[in-house]
C-alpha positions, -999 to +999 in steps of 0.1 A: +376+420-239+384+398-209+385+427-185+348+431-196+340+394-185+357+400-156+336+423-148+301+408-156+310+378-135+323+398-105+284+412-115+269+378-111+290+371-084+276+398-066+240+391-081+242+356-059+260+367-030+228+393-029+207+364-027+222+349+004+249+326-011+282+325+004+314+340-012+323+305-031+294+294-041+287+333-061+319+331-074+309+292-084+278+305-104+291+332-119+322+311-131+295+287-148+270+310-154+296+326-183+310+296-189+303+277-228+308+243-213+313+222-183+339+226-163+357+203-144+361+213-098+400+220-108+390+241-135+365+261-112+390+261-086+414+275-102+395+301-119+379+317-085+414+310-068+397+283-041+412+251-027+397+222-048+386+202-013+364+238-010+355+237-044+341+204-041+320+206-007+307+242-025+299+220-058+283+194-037+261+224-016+246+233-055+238+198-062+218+195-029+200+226-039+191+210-073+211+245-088+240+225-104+245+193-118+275+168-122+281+148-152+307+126-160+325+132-190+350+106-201+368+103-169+365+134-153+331+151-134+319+181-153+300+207-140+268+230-146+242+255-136+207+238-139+187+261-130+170+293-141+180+327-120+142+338-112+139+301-100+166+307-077+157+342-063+117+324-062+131+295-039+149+326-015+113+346-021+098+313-006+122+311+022+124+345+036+083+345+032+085+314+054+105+333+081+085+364+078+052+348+086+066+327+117+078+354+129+046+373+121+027+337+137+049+342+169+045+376+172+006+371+170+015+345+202+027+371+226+008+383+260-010+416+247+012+444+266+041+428+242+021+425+213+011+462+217+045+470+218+050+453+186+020+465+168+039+493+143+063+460+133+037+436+130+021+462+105+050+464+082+056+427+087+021+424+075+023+444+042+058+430+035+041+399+040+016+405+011+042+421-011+058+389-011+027+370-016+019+390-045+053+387-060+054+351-057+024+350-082+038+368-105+056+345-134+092+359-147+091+365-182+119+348-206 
């Protein structure tokens, strides 16, 4: 049985790091994604096999994104994901939308012989644009 957890969290590990977070910070999530409780940093760091100091500034980076929380619990901080996957992959959505259409805005700027040369990109920028657009619409279904 534990092989097969291992497993699904190197999964969710690999879900997040997909999704633009950085080696810790998956292995963070998926740690408390499967986890039943809170867990204290030193638990999480010694689960993923961290220092706790890099533990900590990784726990602090999903606080600041509003993903995890801390709660104190007796006299220890705890630790927990607060926040739904499909909000999380929405809020990257969001992001690399932004990016596309300033780069599609910039683009748009250019002297025409440059532009010309860009006019197959700015196509698929364009359609990849809308995708997005449309996606972001659409509601995730629990």
């Amino acid at each position: 049985m534990k092989e097969e957890i291992k497993s699904v969290e190197e999964n969710i590990r690999l879900i997040f790091k997909h999704w633009g977070f950085g080696e810790i910070c998956s292995s963070i999530y998926a740690v408390l994604s499967l986890s039943d409780r809170p867990l204290t940093a030193k638990e999480i760091s010694e689960h993923i096999d961290y220092a706790y100091t890099s533990t900590i500034n990784a726990l602090n980076k999903g606080i600041e994104l509003r993903h995890i929380r801390k709660l104190r619990q007796g006299r220890k901080n705890v630790y927990y994901i607060d926040s739904d996957l499909s909000d999380i992959i929405k809020e990257k959505l969001s992001q690399f939308l932004e990016i596309l259409e300033e780069t599609e805005k910039s683009i748009k700027q250019l002297d025409e012989r440059h532009r010309e040369r860009l006019e197959n990109f700015l196509k698929t920028l364009g359609s990849a644009i809308q995708f997005l657009k449309k996606l972001e619409k659409t509601e995730a279904k629990a």
